[in-house]
C-alpha positions as CSV (number, residue, x, y, z in Angstrom):
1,X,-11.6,-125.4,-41.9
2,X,-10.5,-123.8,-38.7
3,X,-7.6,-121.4,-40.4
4,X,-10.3,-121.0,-42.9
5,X,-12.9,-119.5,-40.5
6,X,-10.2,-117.7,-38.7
7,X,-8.8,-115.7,-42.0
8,X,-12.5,-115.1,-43.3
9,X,-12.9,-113.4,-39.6
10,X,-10.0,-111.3,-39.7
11,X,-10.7,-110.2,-43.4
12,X,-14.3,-109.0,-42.5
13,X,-13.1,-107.0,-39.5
14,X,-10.6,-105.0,-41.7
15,X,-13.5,-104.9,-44.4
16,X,-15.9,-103.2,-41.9
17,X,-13.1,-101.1,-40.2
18,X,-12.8,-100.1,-43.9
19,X,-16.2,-99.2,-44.9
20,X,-16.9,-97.3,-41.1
21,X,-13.6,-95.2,-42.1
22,X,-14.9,-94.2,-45.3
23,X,-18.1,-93.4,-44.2
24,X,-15.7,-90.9,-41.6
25,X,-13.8,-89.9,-45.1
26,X,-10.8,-90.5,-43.0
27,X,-9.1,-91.9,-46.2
28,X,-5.7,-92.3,-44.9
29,X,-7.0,-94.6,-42.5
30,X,-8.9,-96.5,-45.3
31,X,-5.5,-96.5,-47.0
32,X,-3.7,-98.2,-44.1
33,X,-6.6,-100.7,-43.8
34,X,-6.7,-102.0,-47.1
35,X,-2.9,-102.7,-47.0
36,X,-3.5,-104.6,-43.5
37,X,-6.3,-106.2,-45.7
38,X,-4.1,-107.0,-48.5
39,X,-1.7,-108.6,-46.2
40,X,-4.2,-111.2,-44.5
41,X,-5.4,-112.0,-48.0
42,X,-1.5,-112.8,-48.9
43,X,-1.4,-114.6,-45.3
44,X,-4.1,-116.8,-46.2
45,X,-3.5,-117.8,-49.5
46,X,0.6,-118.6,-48.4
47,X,-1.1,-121.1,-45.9
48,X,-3.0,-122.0,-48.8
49,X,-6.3,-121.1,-47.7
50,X,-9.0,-120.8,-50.3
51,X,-12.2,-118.5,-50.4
């Protein structure tokens, strides 16, 4: 439960880092997030976290 609330966290940061950068239309940046995005998703399910 705690990794759980810990991943869930750290996605939704990236995910509203994501959706401020687009609304900037810095795209590169929203790029670079959804990568950092796609690697705590990866994290989580390794560890064997579900959402």
């Amino acid at each position: 439960m705690l990794m759980t609330e810990f991943y869930r966290q750290a996605i939704a940061k990236v995910e509203n880092e994501i959706r401020m950068a687009e609304l900037e239309r810095d795209f590169k940046k929203v790029a670079k997030l959804m990568g950092e995005k796609s690697r705590w998703e990866d994290r989580a399910r390794k560890d064997g976290v579900s959402f």
